[in-house]
MARMARFI-341535 format. One record per residue: z, y, x of N, C-alpha, C, O in turn. Coordinates in Angstrom, 2 decimals. Atoms other than C-alpha are relative to their C-alpha. Layout:
N
<rec><n_z>Z</n_z><n_y>Y</n_y><n_x>X</n_x><ca_z>Z</ca_z><ca_y>Y</ca_y><ca_x>X</ca_x><c_z>Z</c_z><c_y>Y</c_y><c_x>X</c_x><o_z>Z</o_z><o_y>Y</o_y><o_x>X</o_x></rec>
...
end
This chain:
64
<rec><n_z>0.78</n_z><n_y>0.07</n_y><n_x>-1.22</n_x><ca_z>3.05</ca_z><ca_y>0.74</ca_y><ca_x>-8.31</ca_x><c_z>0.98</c_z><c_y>0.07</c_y><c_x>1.17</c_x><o_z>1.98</o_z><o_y>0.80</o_y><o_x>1.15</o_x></rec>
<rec><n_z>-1.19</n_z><n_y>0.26</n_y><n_x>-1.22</n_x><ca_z>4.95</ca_z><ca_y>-0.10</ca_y><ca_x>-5.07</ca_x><c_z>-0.83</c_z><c_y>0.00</c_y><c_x>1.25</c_x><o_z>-1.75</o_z><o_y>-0.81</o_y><o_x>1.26</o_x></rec>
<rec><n_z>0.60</n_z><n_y>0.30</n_y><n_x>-1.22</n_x><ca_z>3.69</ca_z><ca_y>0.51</ca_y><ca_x>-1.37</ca_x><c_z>0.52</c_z><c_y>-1.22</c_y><c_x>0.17</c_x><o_z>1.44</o_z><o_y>-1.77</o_y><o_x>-0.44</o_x></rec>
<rec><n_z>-0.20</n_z><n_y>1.33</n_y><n_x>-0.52</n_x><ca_z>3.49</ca_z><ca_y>-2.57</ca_y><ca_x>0.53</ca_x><c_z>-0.46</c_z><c_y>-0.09</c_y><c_x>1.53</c_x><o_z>-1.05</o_z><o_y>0.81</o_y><o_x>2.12</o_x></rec>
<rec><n_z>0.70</n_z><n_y>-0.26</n_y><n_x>-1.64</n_x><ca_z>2.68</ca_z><ca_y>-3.51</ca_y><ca_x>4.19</ca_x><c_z>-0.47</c_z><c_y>-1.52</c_y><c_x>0.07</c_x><o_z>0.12</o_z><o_y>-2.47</o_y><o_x>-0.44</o_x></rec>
<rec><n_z>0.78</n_z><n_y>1.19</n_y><n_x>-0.17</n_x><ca_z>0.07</ca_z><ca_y>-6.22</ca_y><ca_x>5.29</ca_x><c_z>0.79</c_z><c_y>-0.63</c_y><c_x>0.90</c_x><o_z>1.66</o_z><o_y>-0.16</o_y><o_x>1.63</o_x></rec>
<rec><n_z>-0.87</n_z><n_y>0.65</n_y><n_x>-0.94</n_x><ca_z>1.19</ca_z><ca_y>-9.03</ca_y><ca_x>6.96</ca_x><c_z>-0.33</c_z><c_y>-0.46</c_y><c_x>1.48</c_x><o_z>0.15</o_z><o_y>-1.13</o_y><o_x>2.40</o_x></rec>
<rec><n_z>1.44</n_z><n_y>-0.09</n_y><n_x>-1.48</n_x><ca_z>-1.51</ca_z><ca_y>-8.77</ca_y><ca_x>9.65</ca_x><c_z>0.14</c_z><c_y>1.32</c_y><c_x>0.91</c_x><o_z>0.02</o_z><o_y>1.23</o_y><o_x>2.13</o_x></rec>
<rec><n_z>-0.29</n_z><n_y>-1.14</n_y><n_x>-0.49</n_x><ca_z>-0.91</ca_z><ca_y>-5.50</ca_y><ca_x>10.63</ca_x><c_z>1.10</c_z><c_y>1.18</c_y><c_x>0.13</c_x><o_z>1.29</o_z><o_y>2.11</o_y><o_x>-0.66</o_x></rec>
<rec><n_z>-1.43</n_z><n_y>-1.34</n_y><n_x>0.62</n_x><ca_z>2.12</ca_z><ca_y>-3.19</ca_y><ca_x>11.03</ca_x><c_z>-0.34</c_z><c_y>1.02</c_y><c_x>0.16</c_x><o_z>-1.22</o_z><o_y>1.19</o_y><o_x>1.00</o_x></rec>
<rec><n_z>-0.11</n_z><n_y>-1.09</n_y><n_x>0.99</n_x><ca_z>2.41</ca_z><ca_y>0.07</ca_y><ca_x>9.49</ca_x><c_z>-1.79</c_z><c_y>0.03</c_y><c_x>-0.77</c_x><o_z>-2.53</o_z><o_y>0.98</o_y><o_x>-1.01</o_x></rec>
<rec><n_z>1.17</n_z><n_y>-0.06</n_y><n_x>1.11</n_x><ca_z>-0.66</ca_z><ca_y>-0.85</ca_y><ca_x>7.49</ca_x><c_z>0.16</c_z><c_y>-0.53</c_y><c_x>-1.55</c_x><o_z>0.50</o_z><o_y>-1.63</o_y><o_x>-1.98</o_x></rec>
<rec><n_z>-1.12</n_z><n_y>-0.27</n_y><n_x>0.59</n_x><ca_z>0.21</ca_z><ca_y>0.19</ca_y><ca_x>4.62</ca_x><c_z>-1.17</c_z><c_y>-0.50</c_y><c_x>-2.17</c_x><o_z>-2.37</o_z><o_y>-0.36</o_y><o_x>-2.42</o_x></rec>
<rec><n_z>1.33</n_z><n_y>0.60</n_y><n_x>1.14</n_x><ca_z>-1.53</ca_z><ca_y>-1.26</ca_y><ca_x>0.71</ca_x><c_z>0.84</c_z><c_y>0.08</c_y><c_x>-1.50</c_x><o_z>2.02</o_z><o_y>-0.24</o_y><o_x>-1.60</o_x></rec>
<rec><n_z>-1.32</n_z><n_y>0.20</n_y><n_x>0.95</n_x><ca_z>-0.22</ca_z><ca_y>-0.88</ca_y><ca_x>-2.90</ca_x><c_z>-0.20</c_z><c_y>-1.27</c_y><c_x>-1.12</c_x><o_z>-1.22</o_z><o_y>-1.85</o_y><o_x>-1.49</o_x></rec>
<rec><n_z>0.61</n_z><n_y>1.06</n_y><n_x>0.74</n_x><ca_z>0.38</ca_z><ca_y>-3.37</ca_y><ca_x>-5.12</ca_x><c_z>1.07</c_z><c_y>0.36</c_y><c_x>-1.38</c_x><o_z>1.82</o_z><o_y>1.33</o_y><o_x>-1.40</o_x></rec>
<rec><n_z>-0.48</n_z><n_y>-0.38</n_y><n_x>1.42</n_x><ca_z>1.80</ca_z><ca_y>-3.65</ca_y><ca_x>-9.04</ca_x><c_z>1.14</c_z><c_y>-0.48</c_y><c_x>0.12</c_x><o_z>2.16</o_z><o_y>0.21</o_y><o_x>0.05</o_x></rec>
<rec><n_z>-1.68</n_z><n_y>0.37</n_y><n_x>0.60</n_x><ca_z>4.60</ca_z><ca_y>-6.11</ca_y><ca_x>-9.25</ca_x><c_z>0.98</c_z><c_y>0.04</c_y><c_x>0.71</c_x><o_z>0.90</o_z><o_y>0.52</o_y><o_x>1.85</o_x></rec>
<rec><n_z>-1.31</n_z><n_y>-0.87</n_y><n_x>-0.84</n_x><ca_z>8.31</ca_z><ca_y>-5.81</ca_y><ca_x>-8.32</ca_x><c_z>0.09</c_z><c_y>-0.54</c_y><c_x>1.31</c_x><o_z>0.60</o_z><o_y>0.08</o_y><o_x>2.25</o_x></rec>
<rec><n_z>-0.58</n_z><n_y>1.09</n_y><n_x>-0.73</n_x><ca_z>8.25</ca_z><ca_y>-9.11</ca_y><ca_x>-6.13</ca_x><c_z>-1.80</c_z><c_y>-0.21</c_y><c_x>0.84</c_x><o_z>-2.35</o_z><o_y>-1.31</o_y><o_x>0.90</o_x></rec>
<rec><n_z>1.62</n_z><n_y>-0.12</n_y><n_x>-0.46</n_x><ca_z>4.25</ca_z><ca_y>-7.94</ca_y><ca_x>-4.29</ca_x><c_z>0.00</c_z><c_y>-1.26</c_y><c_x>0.98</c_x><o_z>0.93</o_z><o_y>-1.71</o_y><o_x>1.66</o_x></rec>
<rec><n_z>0.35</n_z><n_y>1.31</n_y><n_x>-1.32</n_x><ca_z>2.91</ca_z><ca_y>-10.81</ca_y><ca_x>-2.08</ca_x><c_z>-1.73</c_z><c_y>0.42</c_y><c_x>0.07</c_x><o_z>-2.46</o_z><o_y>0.00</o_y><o_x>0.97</o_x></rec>
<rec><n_z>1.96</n_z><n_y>-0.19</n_y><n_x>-0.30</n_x><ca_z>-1.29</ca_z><ca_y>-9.21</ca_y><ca_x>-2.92</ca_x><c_z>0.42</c_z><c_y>1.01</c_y><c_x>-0.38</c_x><o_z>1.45</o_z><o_y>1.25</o_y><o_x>-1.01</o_x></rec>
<rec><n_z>0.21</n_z><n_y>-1.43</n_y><n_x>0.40</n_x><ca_z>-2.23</ca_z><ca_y>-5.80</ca_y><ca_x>-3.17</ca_x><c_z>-0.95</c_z><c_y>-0.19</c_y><c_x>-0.81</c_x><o_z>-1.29</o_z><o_y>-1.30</o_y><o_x>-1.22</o_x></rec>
<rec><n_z>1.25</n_z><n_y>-0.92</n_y><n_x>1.56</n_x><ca_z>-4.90</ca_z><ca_y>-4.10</ca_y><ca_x>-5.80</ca_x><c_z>-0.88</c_z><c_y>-0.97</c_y><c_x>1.15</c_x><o_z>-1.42</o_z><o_y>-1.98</o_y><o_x>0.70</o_x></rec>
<rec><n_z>1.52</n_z><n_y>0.16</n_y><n_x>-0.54</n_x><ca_z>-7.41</ca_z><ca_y>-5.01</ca_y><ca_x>-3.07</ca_x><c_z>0.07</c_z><c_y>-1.75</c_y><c_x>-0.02</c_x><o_z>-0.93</o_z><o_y>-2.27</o_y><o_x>-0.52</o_x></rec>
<rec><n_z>-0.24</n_z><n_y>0.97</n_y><n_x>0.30</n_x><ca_z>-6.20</ca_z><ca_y>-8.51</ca_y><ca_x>-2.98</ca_x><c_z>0.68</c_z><c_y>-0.56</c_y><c_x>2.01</c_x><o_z>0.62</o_z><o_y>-1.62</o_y><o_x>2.63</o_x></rec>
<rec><n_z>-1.10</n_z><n_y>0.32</n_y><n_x>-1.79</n_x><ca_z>-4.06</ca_z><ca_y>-8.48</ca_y><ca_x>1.04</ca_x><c_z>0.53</c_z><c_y>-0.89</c_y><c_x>-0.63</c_x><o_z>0.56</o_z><o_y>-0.96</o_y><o_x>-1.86</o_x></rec>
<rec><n_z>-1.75</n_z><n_y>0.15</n_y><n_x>0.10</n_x><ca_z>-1.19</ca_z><ca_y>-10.49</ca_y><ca_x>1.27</ca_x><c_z>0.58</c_z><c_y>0.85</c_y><c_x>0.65</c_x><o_z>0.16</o_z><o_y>1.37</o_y><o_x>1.69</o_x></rec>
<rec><n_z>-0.90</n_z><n_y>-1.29</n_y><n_x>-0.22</n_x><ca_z>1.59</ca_z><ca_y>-8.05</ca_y><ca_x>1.43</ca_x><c_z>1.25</c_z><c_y>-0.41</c_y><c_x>0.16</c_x><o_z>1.43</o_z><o_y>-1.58</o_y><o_x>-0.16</o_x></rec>
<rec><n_z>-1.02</n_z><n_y>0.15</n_y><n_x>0.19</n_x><ca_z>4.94</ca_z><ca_y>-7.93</ca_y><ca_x>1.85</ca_x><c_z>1.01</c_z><c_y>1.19</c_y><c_x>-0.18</c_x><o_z>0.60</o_z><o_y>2.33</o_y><o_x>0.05</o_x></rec>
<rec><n_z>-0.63</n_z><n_y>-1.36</n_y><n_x>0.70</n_x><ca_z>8.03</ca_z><ca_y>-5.58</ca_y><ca_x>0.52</ca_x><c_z>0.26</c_z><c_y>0.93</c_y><c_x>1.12</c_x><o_z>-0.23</o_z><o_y>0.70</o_y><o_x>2.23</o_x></rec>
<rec><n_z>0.46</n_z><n_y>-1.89</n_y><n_x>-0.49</n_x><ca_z>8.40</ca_z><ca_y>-1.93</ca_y><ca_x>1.97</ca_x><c_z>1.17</c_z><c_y>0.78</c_y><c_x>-0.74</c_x><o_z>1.40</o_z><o_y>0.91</o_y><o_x>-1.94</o_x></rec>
<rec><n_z>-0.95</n_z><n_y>-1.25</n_y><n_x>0.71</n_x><ca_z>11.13</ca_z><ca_y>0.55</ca_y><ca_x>1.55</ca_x><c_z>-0.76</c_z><c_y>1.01</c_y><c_x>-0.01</c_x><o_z>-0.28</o_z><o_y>1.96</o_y><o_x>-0.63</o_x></rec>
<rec><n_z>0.97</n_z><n_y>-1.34</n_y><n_x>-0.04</n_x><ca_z>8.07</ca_z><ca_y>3.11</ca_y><ca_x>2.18</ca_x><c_z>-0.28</c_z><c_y>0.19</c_y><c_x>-1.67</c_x><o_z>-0.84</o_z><o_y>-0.64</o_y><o_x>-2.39</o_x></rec>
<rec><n_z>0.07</n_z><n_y>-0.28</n_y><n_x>1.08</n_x><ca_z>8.45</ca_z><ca_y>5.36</ca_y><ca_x>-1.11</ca_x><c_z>-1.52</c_z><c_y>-0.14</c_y><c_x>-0.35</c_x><o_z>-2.22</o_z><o_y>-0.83</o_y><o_x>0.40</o_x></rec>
<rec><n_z>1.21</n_z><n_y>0.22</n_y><n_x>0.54</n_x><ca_z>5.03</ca_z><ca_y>5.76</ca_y><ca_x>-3.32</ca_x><c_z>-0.52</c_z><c_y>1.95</c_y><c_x>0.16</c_x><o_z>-1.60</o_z><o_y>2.52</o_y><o_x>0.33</o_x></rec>
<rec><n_z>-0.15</n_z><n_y>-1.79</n_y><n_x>-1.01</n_x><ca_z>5.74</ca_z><ca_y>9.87</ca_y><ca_x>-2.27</ca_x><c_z>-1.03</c_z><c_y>0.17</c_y><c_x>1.04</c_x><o_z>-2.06</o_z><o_y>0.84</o_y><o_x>1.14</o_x></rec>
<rec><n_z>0.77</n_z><n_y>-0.11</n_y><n_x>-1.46</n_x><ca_z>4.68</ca_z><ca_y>9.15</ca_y><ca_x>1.12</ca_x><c_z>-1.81</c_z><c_y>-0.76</c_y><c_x>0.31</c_x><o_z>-2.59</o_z><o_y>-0.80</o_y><o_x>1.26</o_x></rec>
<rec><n_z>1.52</n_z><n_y>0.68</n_y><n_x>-0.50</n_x><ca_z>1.35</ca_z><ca_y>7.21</ca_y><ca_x>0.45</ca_x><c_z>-1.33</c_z><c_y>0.86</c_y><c_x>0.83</c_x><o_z>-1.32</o_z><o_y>2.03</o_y><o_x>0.44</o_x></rec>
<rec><n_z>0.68</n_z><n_y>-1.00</n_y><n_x>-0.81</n_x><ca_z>-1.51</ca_z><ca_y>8.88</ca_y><ca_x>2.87</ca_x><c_z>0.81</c_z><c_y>0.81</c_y><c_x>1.27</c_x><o_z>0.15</o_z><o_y>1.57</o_y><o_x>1.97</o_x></rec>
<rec><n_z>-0.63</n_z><n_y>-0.81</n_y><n_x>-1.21</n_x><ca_z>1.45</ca_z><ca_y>10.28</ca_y><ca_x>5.63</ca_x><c_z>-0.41</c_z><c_y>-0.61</c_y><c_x>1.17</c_x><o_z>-0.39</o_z><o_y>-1.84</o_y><o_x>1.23</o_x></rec>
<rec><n_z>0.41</n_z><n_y>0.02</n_y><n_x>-1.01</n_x><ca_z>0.13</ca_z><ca_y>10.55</ca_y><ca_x>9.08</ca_x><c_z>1.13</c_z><c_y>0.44</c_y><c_x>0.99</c_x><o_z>1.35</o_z><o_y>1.63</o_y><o_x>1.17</o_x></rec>
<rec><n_z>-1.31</n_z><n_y>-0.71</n_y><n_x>-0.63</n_x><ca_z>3.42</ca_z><ca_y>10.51</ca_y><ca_x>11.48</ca_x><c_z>-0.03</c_z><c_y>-0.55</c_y><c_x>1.40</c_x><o_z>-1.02</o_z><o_y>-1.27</o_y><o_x>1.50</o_x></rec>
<rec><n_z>0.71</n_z><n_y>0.93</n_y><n_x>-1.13</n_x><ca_z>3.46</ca_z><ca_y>9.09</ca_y><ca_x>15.25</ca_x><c_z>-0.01</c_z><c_y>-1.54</c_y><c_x>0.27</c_x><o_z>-0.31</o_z><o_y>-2.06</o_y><o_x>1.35</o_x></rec>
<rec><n_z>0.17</n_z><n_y>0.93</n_y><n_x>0.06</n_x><ca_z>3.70</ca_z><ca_y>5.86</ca_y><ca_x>14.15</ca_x><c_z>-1.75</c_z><c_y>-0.71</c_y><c_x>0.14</c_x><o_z>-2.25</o_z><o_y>-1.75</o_y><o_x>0.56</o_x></rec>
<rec><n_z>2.11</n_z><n_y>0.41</n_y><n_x>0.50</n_x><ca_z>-0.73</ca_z><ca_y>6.25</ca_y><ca_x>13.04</ca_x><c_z>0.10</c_z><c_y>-0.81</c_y><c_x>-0.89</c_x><o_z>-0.60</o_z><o_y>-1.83</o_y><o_x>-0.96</o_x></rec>
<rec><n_z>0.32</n_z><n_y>1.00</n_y><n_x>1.51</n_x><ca_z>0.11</ca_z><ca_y>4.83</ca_y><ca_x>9.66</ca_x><c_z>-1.02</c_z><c_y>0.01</c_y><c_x>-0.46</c_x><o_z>-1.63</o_z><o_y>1.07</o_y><o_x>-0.38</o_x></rec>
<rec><n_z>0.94</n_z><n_y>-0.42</n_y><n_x>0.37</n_x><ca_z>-2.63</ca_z><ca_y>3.88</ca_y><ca_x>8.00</ca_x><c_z>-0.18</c_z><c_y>-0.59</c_y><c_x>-1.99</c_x><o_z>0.30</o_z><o_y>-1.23</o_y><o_x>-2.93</o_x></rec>
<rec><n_z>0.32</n_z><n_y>0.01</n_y><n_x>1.99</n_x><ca_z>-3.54</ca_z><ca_y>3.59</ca_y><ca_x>4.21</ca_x><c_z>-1.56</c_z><c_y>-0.83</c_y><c_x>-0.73</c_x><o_z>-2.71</o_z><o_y>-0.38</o_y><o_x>-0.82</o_x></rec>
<rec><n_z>0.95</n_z><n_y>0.80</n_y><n_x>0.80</n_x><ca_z>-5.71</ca_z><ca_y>1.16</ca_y><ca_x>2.42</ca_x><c_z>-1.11</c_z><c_y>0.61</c_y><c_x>-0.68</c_x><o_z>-0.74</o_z><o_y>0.89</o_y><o_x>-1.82</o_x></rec>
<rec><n_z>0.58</n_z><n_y>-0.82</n_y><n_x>1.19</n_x><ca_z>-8.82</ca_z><ca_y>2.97</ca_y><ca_x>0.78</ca_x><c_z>-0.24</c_z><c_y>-0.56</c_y><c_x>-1.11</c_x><o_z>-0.22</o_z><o_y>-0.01</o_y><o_x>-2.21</o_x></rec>
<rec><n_z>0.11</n_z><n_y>0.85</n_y><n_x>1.20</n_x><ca_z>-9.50</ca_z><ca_y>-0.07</ca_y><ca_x>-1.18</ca_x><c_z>0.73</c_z><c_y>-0.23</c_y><c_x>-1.21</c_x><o_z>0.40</o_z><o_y>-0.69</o_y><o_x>-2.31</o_x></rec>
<rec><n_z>-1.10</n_z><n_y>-0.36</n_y><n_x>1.18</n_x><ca_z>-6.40</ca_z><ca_y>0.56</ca_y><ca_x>-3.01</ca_x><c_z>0.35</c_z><c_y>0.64</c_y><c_x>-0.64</c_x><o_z>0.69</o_z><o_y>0.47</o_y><o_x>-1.81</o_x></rec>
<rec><n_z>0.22</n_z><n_y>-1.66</n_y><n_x>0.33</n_x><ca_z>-6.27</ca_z><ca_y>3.95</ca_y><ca_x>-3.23</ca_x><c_z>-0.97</c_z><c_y>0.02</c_y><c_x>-1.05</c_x><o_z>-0.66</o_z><o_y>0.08</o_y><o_x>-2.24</o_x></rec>
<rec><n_z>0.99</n_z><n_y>0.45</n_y><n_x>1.19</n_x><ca_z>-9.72</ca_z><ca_y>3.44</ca_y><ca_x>-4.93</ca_x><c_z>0.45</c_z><c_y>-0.69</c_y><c_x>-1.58</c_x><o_z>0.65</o_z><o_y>-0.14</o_y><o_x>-2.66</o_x></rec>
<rec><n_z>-0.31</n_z><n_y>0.79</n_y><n_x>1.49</n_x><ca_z>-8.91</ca_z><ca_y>0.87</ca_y><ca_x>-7.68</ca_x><c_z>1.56</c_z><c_y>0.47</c_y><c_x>-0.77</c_x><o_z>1.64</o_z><o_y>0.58</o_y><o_x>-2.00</o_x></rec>
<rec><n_z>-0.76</n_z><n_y>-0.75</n_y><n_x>0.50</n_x><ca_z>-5.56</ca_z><ca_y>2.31</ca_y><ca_x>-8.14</ca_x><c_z>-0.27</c_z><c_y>1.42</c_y><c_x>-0.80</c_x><o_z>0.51</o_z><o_y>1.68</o_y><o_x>-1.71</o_x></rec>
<rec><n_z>0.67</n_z><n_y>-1.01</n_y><n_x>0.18</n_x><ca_z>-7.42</ca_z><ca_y>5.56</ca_y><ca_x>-8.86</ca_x><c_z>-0.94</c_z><c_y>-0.16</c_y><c_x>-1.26</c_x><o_z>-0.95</o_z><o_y>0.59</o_y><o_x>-2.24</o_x></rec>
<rec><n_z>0.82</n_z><n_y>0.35</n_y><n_x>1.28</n_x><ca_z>-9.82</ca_z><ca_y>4.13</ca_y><ca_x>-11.22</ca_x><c_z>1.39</c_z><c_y>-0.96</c_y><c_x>-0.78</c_x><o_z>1.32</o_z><o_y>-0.28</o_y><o_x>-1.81</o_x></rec>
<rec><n_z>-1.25</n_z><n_y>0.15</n_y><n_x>0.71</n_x><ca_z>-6.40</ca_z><ca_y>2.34</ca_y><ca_x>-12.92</ca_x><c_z>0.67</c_z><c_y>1.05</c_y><c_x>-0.68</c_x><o_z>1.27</o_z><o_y>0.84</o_y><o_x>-1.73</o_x></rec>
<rec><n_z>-0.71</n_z><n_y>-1.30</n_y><n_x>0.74</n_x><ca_z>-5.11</ca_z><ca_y>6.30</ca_y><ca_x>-13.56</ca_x><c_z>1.16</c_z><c_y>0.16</c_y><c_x>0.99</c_x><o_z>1.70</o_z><o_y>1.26</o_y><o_x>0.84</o_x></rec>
<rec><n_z>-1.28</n_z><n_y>-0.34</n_y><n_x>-0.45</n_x><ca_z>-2.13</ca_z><ca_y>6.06</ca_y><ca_x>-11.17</ca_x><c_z>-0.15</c_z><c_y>0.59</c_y><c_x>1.52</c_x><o_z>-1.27</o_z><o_y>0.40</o_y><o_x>2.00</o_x></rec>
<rec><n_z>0.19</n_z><n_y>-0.78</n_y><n_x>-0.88</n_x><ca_z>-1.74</ca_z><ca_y>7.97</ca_y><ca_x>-8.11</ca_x><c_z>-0.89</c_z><c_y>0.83</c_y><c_x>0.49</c_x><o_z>-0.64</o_z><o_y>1.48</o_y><o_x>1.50</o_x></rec>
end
């Protein structure tokens, strides 16, 4: 599982499975992210924000 960031929005933030992401779980286009899988949900003064749709199905998947 790898954060990812939409390509519509910056610091909006989505995860997706493979190494080389271009869609998230929810089905974004995404693109790559040094943002660890640690930090998913951090609130810093940037106002990152976090996908619930991903969170969700990732969740029902077993991982995070």
């Amino acid at each position: 599982m790898k954060v990812t960031e939409g390509i519509i929005g910056t610091w909006f933030y989505h995860l997706s499975e493979d190494e080389k992401p271009t869609r998230s779980l929810c089905g974004v286009q995404t693109m790559h992210t040094e943002v660890p899988l640690s930090a998913w949900g951090y609130r810093g003064h940037l106002n990152e924000r976090w996908c619930e749709k991903c969170k969700e199905i990732a969740a029902m998947m077993g991982e995070k």
